[in-house]
Structure formats: structure tokens, C-alpha cells
KERO-648097 format. One record per residue: x, y, z of N, C-alpha, C in turn; residue in one letter. Coordinates in Angstrom, 3 decimals. Each point is the difference from the previous one (the first is absolute). Last residue first. Layout:
<bados>
{bado {X Y Z} {X Y Z} {X Y Z} "A"};
...
</bados>
This chain:
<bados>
{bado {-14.033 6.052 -9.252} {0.928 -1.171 -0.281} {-1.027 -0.931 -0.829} "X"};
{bado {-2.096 3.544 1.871} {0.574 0.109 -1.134} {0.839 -0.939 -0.578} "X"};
{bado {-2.117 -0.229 4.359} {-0.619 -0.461 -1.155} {0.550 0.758 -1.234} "X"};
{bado {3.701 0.108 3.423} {-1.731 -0.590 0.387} {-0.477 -0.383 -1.620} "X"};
{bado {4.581 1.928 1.367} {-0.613 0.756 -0.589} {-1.652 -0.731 -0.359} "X"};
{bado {3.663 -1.686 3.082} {-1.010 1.218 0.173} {-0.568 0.710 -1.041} "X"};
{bado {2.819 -3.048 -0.638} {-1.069 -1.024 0.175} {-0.863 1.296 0.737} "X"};
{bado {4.412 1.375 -1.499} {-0.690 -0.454 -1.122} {-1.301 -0.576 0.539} "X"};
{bado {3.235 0.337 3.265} {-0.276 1.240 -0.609} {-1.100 -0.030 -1.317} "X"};
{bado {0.342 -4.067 3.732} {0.969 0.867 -0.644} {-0.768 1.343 -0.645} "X"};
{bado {-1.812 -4.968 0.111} {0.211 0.844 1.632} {1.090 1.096 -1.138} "X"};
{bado {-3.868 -4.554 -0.824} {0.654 1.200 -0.637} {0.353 0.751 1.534} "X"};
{bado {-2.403 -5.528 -0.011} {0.343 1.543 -0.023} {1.036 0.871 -0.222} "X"};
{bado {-2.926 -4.543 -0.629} {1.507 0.245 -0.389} {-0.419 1.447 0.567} "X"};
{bado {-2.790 -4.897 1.139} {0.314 1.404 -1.032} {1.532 0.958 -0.007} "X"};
{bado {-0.964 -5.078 0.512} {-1.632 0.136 -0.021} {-0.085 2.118 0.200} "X"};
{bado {3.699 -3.279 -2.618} {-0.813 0.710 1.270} {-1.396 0.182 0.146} "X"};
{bado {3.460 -2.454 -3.461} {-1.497 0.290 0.129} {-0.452 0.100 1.589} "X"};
{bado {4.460 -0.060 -2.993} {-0.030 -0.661 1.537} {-1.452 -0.090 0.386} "X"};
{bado {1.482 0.699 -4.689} {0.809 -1.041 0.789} {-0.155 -0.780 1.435} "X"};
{bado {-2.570 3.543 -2.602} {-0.221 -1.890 -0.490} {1.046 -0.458 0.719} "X"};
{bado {0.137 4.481 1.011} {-1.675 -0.896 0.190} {0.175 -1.025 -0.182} "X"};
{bado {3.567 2.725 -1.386} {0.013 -0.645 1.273} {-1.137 -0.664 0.731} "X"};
{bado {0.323 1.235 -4.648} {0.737 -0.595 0.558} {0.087 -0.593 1.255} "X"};
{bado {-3.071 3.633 -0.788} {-0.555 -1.069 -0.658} {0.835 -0.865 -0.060} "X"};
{bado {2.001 4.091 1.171} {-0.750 -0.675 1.034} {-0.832 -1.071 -0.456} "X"};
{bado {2.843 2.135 -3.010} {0.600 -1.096 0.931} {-0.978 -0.129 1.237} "X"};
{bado {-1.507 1.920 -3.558} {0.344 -1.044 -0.279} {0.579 -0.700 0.888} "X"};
{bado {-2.219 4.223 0.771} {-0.103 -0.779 0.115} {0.296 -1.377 -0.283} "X"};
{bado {2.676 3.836 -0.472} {-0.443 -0.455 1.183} {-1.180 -1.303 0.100} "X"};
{bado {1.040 1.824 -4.233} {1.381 -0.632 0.707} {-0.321 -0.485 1.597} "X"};
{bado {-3.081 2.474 -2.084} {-0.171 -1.085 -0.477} {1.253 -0.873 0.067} "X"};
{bado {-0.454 4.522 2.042} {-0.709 -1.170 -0.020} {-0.418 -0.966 -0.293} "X"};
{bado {2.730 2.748 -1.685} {0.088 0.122 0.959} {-0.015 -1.398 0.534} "X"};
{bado {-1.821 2.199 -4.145} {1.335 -0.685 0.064} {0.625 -0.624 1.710} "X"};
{bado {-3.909 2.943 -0.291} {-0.530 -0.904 -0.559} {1.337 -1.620 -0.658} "X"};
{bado {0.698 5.017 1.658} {-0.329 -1.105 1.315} {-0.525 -0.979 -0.664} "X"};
{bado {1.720 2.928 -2.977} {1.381 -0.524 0.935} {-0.687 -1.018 1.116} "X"};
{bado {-3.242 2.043 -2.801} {0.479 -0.794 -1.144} {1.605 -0.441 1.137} "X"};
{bado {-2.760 3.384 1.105} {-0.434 -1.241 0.309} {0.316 -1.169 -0.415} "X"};
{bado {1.923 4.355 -0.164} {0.065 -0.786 1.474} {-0.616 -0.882 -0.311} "X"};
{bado {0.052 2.141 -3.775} {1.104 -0.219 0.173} {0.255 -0.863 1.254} "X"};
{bado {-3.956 2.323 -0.855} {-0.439 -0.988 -0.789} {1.556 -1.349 0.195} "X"};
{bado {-2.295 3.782 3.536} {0.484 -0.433 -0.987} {0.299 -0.966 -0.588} "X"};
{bado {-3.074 1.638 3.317} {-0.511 -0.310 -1.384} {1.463 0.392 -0.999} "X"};
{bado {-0.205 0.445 5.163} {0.031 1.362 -0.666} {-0.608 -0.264 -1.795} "X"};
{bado {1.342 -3.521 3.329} {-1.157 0.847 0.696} {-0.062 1.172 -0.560} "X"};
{bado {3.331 -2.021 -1.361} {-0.685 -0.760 -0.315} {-1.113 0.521 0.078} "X"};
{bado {3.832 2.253 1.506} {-0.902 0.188 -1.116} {-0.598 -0.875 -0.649} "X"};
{bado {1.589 -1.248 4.588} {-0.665 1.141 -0.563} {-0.643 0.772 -1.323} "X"};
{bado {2.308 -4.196 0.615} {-1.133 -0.059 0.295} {-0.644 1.606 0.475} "X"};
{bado {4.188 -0.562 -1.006} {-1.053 -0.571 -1.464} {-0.861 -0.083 0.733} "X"};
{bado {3.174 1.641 3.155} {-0.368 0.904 -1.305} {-0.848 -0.355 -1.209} "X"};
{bado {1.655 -2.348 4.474} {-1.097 0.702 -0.096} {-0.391 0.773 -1.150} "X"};
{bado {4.412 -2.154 1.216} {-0.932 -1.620 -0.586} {-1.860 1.367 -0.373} "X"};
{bado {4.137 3.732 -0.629} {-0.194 -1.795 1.103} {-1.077 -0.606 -0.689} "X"};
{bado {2.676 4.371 -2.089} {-0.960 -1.633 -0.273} {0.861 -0.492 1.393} "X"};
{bado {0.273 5.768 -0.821} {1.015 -1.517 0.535} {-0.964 -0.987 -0.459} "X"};
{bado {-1.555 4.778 -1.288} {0.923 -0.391 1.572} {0.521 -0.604 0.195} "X"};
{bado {-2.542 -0.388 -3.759} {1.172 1.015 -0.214} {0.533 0.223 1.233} "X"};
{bado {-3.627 -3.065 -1.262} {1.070 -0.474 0.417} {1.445 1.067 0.021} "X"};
{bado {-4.741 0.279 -1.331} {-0.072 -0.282 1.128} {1.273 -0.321 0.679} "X"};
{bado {-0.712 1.128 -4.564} {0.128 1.730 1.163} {0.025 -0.401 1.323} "X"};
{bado {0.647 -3.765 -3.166} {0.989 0.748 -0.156} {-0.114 0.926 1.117} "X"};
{bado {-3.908 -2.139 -0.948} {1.020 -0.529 0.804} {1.242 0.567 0.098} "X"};
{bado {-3.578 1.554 -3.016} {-0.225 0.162 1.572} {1.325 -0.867 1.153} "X"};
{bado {1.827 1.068 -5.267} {-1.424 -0.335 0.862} {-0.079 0.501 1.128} "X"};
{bado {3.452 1.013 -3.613} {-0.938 0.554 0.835} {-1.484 -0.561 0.431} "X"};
{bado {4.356 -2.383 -1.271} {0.129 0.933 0.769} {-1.195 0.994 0.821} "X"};
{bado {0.600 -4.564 -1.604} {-0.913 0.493 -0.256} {0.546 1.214 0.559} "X"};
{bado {2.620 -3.589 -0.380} {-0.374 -0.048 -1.055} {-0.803 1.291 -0.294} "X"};
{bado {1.750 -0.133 4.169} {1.121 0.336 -1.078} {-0.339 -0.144 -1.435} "X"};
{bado {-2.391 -1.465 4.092} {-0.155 1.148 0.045} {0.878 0.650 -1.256} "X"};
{bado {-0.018 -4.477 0.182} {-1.457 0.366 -0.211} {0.298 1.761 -0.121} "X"};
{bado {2.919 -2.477 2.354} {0.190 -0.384 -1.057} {-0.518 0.905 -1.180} "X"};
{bado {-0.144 0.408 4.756} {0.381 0.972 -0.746} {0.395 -0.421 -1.308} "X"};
{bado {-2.935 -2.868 2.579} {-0.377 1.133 -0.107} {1.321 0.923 -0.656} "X"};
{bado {1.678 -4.139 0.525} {-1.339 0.466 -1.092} {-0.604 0.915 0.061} "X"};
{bado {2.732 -0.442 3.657} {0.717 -0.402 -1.010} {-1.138 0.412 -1.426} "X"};
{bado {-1.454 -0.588 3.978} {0.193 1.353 0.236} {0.633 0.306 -1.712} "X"};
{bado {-1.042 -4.551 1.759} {-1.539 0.963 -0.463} {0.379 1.982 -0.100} "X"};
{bado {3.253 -3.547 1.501} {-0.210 -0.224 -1.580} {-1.388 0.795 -0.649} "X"};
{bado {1.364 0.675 4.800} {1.091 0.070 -1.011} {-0.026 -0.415 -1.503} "X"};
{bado {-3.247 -1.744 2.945} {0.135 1.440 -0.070} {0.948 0.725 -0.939} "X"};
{bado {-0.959 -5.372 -0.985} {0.748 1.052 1.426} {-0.480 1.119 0.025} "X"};
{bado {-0.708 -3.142 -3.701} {-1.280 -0.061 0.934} {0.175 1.199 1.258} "X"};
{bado {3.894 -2.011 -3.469} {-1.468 0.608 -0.787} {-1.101 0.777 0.760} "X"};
{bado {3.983 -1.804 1.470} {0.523 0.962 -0.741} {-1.437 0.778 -0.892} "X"};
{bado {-0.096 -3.884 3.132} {-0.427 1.507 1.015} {1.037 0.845 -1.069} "X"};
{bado {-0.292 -4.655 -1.561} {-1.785 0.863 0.084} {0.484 1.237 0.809} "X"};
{bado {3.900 -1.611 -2.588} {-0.557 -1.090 1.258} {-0.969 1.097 0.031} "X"};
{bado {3.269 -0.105 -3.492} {-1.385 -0.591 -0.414} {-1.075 -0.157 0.949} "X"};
{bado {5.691 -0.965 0.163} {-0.946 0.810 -0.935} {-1.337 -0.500 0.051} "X"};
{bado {4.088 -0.799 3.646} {-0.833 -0.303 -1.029} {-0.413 1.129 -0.775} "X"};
{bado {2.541 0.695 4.097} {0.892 -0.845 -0.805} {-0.922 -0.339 -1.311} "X"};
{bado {-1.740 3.185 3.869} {0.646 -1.570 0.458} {0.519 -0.941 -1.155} "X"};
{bado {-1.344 4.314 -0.774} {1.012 0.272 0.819} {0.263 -1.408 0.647} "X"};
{bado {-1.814 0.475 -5.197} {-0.591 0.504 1.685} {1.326 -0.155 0.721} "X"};
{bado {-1.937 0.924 -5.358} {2.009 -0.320 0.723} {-1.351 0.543 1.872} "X"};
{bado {-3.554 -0.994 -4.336} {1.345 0.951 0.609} {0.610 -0.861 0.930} "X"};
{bado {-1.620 -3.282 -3.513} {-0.265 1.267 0.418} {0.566 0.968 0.854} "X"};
{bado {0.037 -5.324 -1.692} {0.802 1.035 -0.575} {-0.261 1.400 0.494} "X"};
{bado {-4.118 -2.353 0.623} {1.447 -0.682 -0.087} {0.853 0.910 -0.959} "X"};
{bado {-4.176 0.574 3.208} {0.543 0.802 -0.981} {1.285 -0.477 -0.467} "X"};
{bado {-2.374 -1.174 4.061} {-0.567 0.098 -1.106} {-0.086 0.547 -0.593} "X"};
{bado {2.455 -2.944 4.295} {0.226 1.109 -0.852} {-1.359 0.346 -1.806} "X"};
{bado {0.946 -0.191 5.818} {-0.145 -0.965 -1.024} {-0.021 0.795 -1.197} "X"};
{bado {0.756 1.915 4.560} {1.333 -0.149 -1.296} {-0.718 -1.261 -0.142} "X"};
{bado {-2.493 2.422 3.197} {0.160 0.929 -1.043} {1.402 -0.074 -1.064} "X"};
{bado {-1.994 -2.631 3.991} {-0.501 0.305 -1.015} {-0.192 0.915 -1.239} "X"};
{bado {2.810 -2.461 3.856} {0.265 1.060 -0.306} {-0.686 0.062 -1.382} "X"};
{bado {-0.317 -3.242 3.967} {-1.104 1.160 0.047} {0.461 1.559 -1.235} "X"};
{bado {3.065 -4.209 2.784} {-1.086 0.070 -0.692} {-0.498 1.088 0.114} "X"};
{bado {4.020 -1.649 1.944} {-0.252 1.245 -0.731} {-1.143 -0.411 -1.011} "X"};
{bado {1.775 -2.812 3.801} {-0.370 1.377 0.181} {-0.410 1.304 -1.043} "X"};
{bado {1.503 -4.974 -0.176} {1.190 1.168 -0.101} {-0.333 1.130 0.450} "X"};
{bado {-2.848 -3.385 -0.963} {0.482 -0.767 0.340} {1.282 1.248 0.799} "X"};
{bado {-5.077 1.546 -0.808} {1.343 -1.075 -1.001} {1.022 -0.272 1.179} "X"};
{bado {-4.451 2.624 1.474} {1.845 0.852 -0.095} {0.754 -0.516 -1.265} "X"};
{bado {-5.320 0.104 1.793} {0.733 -0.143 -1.332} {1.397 0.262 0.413} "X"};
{bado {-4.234 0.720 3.529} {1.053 0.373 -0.946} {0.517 -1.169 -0.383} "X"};
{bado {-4.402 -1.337 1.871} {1.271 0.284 0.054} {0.640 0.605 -0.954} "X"};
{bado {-4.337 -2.155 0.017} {0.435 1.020 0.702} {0.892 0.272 0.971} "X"};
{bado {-1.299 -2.063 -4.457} {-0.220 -0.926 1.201} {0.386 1.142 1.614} "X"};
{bado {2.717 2.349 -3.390} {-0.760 -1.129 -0.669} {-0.500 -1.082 1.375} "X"};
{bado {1.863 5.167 -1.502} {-0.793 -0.707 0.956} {-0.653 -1.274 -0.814} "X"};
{bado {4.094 4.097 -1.283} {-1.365 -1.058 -0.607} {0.316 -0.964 1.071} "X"};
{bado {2.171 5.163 -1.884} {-0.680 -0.719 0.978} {-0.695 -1.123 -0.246} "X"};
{bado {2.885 4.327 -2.452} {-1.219 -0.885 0.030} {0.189 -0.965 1.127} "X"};
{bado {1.972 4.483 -3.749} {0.205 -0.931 0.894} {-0.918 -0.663 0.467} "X"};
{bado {1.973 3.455 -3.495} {-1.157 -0.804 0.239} {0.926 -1.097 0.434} "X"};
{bado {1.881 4.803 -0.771} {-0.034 -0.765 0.001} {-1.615 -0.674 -0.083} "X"};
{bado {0.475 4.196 1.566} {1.339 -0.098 -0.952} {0.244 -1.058 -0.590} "X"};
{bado {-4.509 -0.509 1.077} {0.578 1.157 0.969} {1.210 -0.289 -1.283} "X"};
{bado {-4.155 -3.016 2.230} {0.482 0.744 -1.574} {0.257 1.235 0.749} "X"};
{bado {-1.232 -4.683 1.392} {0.645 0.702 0.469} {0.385 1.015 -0.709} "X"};
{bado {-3.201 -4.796 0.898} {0.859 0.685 -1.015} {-0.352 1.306 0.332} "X"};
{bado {-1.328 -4.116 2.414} {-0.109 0.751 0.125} {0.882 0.385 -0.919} "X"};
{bado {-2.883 -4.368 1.183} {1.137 0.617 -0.735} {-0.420 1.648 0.206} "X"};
{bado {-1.906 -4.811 2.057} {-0.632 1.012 -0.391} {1.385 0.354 -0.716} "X"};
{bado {-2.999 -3.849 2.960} {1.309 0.003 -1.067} {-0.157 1.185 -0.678} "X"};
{bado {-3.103 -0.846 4.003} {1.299 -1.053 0.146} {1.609 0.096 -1.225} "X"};
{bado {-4.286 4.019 1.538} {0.727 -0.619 -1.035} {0.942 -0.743 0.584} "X"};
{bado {-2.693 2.634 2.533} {-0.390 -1.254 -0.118} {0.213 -0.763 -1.113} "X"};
{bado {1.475 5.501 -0.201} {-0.820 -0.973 1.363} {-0.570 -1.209 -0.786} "X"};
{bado {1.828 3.493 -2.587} {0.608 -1.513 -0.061} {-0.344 -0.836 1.397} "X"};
{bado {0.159 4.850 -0.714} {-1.264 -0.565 -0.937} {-0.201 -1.215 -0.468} "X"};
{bado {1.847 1.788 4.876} {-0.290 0.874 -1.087} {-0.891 -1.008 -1.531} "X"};
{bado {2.032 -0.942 4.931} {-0.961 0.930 0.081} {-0.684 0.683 -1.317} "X"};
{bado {3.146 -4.045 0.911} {-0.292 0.517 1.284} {-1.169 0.975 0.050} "X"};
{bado {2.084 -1.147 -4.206} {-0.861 -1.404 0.384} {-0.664 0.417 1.391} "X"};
{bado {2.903 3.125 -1.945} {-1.167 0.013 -0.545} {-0.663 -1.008 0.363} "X"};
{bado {4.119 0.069 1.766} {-0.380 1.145 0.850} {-1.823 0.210 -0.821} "X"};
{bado {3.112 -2.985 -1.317} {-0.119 -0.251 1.008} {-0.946 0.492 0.788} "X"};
{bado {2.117 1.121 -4.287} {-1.231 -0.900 0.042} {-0.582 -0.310 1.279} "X"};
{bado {3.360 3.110 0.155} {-0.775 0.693 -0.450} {-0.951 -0.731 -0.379} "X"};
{bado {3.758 -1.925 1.526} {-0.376 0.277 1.448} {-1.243 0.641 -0.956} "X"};
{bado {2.566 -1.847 -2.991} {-0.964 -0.797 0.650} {-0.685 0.594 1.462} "X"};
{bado {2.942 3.054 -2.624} {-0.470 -0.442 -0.765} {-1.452 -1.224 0.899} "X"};
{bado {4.309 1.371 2.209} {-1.187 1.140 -0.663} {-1.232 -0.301 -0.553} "X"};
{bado {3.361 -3.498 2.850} {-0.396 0.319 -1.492} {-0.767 1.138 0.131} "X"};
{bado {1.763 -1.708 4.826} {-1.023 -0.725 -1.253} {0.252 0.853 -1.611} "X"};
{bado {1.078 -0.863 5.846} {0.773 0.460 -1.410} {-0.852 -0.528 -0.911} "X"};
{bado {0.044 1.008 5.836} {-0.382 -0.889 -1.158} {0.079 0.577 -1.444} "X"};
{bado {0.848 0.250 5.961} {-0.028 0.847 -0.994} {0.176 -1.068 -1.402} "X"};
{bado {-1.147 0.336 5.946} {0.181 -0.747 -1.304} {0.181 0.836 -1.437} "X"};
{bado {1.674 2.937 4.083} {-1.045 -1.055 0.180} {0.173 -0.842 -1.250} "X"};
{bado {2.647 3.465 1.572} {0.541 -0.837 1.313} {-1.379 -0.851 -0.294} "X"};
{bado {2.670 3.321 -3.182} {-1.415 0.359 0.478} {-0.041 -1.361 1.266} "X"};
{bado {4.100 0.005 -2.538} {-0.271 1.630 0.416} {-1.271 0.081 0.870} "X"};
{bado {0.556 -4.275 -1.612} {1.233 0.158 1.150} {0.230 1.468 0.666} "X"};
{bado {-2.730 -1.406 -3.869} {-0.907 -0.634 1.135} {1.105 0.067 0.815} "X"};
{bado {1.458 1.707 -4.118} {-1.534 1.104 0.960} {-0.146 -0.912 1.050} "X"};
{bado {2.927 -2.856 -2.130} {0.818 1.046 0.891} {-1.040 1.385 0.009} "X"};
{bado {-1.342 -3.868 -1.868} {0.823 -0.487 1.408} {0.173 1.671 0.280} "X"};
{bado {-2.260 -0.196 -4.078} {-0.498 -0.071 1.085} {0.704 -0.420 1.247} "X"};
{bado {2.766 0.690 -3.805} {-1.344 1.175 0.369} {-0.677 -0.486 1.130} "X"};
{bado {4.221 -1.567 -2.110} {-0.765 -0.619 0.636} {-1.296 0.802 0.967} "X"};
{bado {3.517 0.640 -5.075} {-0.622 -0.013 1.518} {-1.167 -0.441 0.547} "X"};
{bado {2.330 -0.631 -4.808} {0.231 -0.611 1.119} {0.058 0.074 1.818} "X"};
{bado {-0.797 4.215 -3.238} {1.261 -1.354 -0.897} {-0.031 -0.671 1.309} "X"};
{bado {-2.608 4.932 -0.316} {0.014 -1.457 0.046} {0.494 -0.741 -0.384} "X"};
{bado {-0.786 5.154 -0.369} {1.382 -0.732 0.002} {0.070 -1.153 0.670} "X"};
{bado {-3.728 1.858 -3.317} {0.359 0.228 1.298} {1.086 -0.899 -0.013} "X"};
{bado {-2.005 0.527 -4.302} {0.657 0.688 0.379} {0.181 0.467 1.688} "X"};
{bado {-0.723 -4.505 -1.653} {-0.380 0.459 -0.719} {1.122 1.866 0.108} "X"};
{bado {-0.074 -3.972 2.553} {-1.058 0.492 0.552} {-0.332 0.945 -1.210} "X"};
{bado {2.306 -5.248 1.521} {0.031 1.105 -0.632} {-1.289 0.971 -0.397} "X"};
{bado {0.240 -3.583 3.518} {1.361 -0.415 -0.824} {0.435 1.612 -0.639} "X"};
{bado {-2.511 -0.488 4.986} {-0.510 0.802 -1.660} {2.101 -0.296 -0.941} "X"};
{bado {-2.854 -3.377 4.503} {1.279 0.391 -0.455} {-0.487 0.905 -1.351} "X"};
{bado {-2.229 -3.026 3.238} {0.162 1.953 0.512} {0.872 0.566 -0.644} "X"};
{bado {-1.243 -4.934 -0.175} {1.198 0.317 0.478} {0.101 1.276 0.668} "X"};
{bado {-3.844 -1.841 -2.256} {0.279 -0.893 1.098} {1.403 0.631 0.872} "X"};
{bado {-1.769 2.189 -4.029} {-0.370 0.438 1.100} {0.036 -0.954 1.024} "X"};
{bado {2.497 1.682 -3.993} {-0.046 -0.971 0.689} {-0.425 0.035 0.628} "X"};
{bado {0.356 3.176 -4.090} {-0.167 -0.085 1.298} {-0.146 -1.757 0.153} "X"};
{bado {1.296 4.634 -3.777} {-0.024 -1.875 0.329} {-0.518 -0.302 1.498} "X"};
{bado {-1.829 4.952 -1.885} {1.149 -0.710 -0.231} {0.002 -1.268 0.487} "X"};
{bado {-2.580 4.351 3.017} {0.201 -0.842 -1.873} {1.109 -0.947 -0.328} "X"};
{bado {-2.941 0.218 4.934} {1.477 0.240 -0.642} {0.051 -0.340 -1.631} "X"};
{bado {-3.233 0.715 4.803} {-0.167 -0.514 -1.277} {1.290 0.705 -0.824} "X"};
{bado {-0.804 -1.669 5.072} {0.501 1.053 -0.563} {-0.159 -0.556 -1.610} "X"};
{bado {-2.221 -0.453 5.439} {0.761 -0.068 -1.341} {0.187 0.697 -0.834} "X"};
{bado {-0.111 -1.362 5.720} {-0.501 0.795 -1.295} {0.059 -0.325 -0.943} "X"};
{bado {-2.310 -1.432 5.195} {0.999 -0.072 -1.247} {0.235 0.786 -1.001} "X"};
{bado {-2.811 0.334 3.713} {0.444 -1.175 0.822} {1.368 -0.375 -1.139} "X"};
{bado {-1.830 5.329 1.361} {-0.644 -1.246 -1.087} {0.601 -1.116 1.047} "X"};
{bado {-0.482 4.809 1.214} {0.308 -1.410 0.567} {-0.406 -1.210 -0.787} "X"};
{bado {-0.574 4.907 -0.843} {-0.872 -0.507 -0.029} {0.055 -1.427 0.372} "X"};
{bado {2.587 4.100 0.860} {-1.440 0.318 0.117} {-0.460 -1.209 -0.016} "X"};
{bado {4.524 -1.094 -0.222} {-0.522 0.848 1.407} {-1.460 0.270 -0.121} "X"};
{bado {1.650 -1.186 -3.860} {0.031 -0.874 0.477} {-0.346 0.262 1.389} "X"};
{bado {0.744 3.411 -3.673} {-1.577 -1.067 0.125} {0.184 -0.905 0.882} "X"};
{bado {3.902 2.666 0.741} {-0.848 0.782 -0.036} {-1.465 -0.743 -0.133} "X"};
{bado {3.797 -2.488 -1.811} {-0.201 0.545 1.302} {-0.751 0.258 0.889} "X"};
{bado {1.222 -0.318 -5.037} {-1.144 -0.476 0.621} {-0.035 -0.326 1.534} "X"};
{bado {2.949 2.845 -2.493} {-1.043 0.420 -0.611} {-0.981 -1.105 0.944} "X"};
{bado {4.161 -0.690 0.526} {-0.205 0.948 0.561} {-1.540 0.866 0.325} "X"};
{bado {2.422 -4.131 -2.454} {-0.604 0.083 1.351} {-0.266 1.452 0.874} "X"};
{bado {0.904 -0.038 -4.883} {-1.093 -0.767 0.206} {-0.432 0.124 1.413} "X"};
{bado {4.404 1.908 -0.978} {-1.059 1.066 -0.301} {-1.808 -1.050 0.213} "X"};
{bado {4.601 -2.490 0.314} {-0.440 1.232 1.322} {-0.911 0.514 0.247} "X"};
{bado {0.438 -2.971 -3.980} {-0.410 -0.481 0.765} {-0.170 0.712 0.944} "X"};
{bado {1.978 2.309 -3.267} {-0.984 -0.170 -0.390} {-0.728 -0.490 1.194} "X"};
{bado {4.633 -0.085 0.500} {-0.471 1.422 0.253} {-1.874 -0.369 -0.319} "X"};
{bado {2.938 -3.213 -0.935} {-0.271 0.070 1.208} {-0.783 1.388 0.681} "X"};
{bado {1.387 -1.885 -4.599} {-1.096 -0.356 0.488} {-0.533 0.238 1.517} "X"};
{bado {2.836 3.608 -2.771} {0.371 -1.205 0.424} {-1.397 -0.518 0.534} "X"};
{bado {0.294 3.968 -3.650} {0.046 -0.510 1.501} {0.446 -1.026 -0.082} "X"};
{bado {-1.522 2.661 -4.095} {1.405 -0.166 0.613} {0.393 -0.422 1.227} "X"};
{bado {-5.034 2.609 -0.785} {0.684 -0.605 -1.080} {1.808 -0.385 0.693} "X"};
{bado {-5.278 0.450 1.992} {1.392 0.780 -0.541} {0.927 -0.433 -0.169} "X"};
{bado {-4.674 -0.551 1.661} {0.669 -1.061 -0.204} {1.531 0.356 0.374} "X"};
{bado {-3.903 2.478 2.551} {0.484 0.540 -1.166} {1.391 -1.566 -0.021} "X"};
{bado {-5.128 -0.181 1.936} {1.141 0.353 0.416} {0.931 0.105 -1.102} "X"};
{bado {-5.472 -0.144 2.519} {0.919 -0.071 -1.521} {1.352 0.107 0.765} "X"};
{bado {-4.376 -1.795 2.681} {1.036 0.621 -0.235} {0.902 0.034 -1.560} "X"};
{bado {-5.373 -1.564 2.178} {0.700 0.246 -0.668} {1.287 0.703 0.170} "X"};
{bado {-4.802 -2.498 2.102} {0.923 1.128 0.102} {1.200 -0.275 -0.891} "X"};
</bados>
């Protein structure tokens, strides 16, 4: 069972947390777990329960899980977005009976996960897993974590959207262009891909070969025994 809930923008962390215990309440009465958790983007400490920094939620040094587990009156547990989503593939999905696996995260960003001996990966600092700032493209685009060059400028959605209107501007009147006259998301090349243009294929064929470099990176480094794709981009299946 599932609840959405509206983030919204300018709050205090406290309001957000209100809106959490509120939301899970309601499952807790039906379904009397024994614990909860909470998969949280951004830095996390999960020995502590502590979200250092949350990206765009108003997280700075709260102690997330103490204080749901003080709203909600049972165990409550803090983990990473990101690793709760390997977590959650080793448990049931395509990474069952993988001791060492990696999960990469494609979305506004590229992000990632890594099970080694089977156990999350944190480092020393907790912040392992941010596979999407090595860098291969030296000197290359200006990223938001301070470097040039880091794979999710190339590999991200955002970078797959990026080229598509690159593309669309060289070629005005292709198929991609007409596909993209509503707006380019990550979906528009691979539509007129599926349409035999020549322009889309030539953006996914760039693409992907960025993509796979750094996953062939991360092969040799950490040699899982497999890696799974999650995000917007990894739905696009066997076209990918």
C-alpha cells in the first residue's frame, strides 16, 4: 500500500516530519508492523538516524529517525534512498542472492549503491555510493559538486535530455525535433528512435556509450556479480 504526500516547498523540517507521521499512522494501525523506515535522499548516518544534508528537503543535521520514532511510539530506522533501493533489489528484485552488487540511479543526477560481501558500502563518512562524480571527461562540463567531467553530466537524464535538444537544434526538421515540440524529457529520443530517426539514433548511440563506459568502470573496479539500472531512463528496457 502506498501514500503520496505533497513535499512543498519553504517549510521547516518540522512541519515535513508532522506531515510523515501523519501519513504513516493510518498504515501502522492497519498493519502493526514491529518497525519503520525511512529511505532518506541526501548524507545520512544511519547508526545515528541523523539526515546531515538533504539536498532540496529542509534536512541540516536532523535526527530523523529519533524524533518519527518519538511521533510514531515504535522502532524507526534511517538509511540512504539510494541503498534502501539495492536493498530492496537484493530482497526481491534482480539482485536476489547477489553478496556484491551495485545499483546506479539515473534521474536528475546519477546516483548509486554498493553491496559488498553483503553489506552496504557506506565508507568511512557515510558517504559512499556517489557514483555519479568520477570523473570521465577531464576538464569537461562545470558539475554542481565542484568538478568537471563527473559521469552523471554525461549519463544523467538531464544530460540525455540536454543532447536531445542539442541534436534537435542541429536537425530542426527531423523526426526528433516533431517529437520534441511539446517539451524533451529523457522519453523523446527514444521515441523517435522507434520512429527510424536517423538524428535520435545518432543522440542514443552517444548516450550510451557514455553510459556504458562508466558502467564498464565500475565493473572493473568493483566486479559485482550484477549491477542494476533504476530511474527514469532504465525504463526505457530493451531500447536502452
Amino acid at each position: 500500500e502506498q501514500t503520496d504526500i505533497p513535499t512543498l516547498p519553504n517549510r521547516p523540517s518540522e512541519a515535513l516530519i508532522g506531515d510523515i507521521a501523519a501519513a504513516a499512522r493510518p498504515l501502522i494501525e492497519k498493519y502493526a508492523p514491529v518497525s519503520v523506515g525511512i529511505g532518506s535522499p541526501g548524507s545520512i548516518d544511519p547508526v545515528a538516524g541523523l539526515v546531515i544534508r538533504a539536498g532540496n528537503l529542509p534536512f541540516r543535521n536532523v535526527h530523523l529517525a529519533k524524533e518519527l520514532e518519538a511521533a510514531l511510539g515504535i522502532p524507526t530506522w534511517l538509511e540512504n534512498d539510494a541503498n534502501c533501493a539495492l536493498i530492496a533489489e537484493v530482497a526481491a528484485g534482480v539482485c536476489q542472492g547477489c553478496q556484491d552488487a551495485l545499483i546506479l540511479t539515473i534521474g536528475t543526477g546519477v546516483g548509486g549503491a554498493i553491496r559488498i560481501g553483503g553489506k552496504i558500502y557506506h565508507g568511512h563518512n557515510f558517504l559512499a555510493g556517489e557514483l555519479g562524480h568520477f570523473v570521465i571527461h577531464h576538464g569537461g562540463r562545470q558539475c554542481a559538486c565542484g568538478m568537471r567531467g563527473c559521469f552523471e553530466q554525461y549519463a544523467s537524464a538531464t544530460a540525455l535530455i540536454r543532447q536531445t535538444e542539442e541534436a534537435i537544434a542541429a536537425a530542426p526538421e527531423s523526426i526528433l525535433a516533431r517529437e520534441g515540440q511539446g517539451g524533451v524529457d529523457g522519453r523523446t529520443v527514444f521515441r523517435a528512435a522507434a520512429l527510424g530517426c536517423p538524428a535520435a539514433d545518432e543522440v542514443l548511440k552517444n548516450y550510451v556509450n557514455y553510459l556504458a563506459d562508466g558502467l564498464n568502470s565500475l565493473n572493473f573496479i568493483f566486479q559485482p556479480q550484477r549491477i542494476a539500472l533504476a530511474g527514469g531512463v532504465a525504463n526505457a528496457g530493451a531500447a536502452l
